[in-house]
Each structure stands twice: as structure tokens, then as C-alpha cells.
N, C-alpha and C positions, 0 to 999 in steps of 0.2 A: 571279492570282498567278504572278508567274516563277517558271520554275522552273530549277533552277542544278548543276551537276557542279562541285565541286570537287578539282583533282587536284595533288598534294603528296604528296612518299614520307614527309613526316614527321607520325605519326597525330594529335600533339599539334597541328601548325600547322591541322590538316585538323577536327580539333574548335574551336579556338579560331572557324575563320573560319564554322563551321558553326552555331554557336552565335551570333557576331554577324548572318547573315545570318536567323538565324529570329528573333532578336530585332526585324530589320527586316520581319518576316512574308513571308521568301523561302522557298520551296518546294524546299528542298535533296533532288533528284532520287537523288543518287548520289555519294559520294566514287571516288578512282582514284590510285594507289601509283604510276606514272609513266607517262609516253606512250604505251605500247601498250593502257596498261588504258585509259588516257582516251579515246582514238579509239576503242576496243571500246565503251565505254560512252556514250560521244556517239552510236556507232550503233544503239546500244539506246535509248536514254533520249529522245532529242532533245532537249534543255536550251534552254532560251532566250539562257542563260549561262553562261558558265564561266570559273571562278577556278582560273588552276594557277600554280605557281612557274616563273619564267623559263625555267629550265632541268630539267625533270624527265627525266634520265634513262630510257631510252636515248636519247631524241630531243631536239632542245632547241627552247623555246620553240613559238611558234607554226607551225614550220616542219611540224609534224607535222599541221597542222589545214588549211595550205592547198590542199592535191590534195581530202583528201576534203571539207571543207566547201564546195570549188566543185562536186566532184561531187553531195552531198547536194540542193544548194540551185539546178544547173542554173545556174551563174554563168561 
């Protein structure tokens, strides 16, 4: 089973998409309220995947995952 971080400041988007992914029998690790929560929790959790809104404040998009997810993964 994957398992998946979803990260969205808004708690209803963060249910709805929680609720389809275990409907898909995904392994919803950990929700996160915007970019610093989600890298915090990506470094806790290890997720296989992760679902966040383009721009979660403070940081936007994926730009907050590229330093450390080469760090994590030695890329």
C-alpha cells in the first residue's frame, strides 16, 4: 500500500482528497496546512506520495521539496 502526505491549508480540500484516496485503498500517512508543515512531515513520515495544492503558502509549489528531497534520496 502507498502511502501518501497530503498538504492543503484548506481542512475541507484535505478531507475530500483523503477520503478519495482511501477509497482507492491509499494509505493516507499524514495531512500538512502549508509548506513548512509538509517538508516537516515528509521528514517524519516518508510518504511514497504527496498531494499538495500548487501554491501552499509560505513556499510555493514544488520548489520547497527540491533541496530536500535530493538531499533525502542522495540525488
Amino acid at each position: 500500500m502507498k502511502k501518501v502526505l497530503v498538504i492543503d491549508d484548506s481542512k475541507l480540500a484535505r478531507t475530500a482528497i483523503k477520503k478519495v484516496l482511501l477509497a482507492l485503498e491509499y494509505e493516507v500517512v499524514g495531512e500538512a496546512i502549508d509548506g513548512l508543515d509538509g517538508l516537516q512531515k515528509c521528514n517524519e513520515l516518508n510518504p511514497d506520495l504527496i498531494i499538495e495544492k500548487i501554491s501552499p503558502y509560505p513556499w510555493v509549489g514544488r520548489q520547497q521539496f527540491k533541496k530536500p528531497y535530493s538531499t533525502i534520496w542522495n540525488e
